[in-house]
C-alpha positions as CSV (number, residue, x, y, z in Angstrom):
1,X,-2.7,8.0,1.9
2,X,1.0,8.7,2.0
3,X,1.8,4.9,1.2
4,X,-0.3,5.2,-2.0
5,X,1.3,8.8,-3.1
6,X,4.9,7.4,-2.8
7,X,4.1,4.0,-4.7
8,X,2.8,6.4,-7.1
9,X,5.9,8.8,-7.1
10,X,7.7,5.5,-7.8
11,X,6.1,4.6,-10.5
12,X,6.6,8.1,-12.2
13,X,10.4,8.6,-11.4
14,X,10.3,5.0,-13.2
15,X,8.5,6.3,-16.4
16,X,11.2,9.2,-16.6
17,X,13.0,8.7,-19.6
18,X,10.9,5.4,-20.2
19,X,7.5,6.7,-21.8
20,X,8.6,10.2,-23.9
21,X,7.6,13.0,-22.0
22,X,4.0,14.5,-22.4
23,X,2.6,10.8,-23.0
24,X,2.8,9.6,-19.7
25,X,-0.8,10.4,-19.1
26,X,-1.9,8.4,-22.2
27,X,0.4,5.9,-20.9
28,X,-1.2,5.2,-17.7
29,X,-4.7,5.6,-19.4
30,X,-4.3,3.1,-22.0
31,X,-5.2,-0.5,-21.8
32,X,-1.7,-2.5,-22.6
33,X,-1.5,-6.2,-23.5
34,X,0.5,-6.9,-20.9
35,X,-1.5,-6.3,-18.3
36,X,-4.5,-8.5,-19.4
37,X,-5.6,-5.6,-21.2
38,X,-6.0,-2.9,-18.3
39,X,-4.3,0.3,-18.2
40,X,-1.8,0.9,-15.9
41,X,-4.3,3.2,-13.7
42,X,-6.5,0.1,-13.6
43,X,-4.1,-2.4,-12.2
44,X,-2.5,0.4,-9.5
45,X,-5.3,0.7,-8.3
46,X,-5.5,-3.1,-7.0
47,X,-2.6,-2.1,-4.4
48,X,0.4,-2.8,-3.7
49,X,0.6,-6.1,-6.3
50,X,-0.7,-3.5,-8.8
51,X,2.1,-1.1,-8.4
52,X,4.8,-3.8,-8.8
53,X,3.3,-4.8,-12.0
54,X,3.2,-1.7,-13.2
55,X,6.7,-0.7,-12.1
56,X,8.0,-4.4,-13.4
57,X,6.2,-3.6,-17.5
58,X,8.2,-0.3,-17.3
59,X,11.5,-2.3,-16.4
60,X,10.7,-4.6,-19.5
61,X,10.0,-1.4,-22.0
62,X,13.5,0.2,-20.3
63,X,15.6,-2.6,-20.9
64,X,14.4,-2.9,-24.2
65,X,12.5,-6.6,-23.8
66,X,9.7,-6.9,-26.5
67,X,6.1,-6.3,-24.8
């Protein structure tokens, strides 16, 4: 359980300053093209793999790369 609560605090310390603040929820809730149409919820969930993705699309948005 510890494992999946620090992936997790990863992938929120990534979305500071990435997604505005108060829409992180609808973030993670909301199916995104890139992700084969899942939300980011949806592909965490699948593990480790899942969290990477996530972590890599939130790279993409901070650096400005079209998505």
């Amino acid at each position: 359980m510890a494992s999946k609560t620090k992936e997790f605090d990863k992938i929120l310390n990534k979305m500071k300053g990435v997604i505005k603040r108060g829409k992180e929820s609808e973030w993670l809730n909301t199916p995104n093209d890139e992700l084969n149409n899942n939300s980011p919820l949806e592909v965490i969930s699948k593990g480790p793999e899942g969290v990477q993705e996530v972590i890599d699309l939130l790279c993409k948005i901070e650096w400005g790369d079209p998505v």
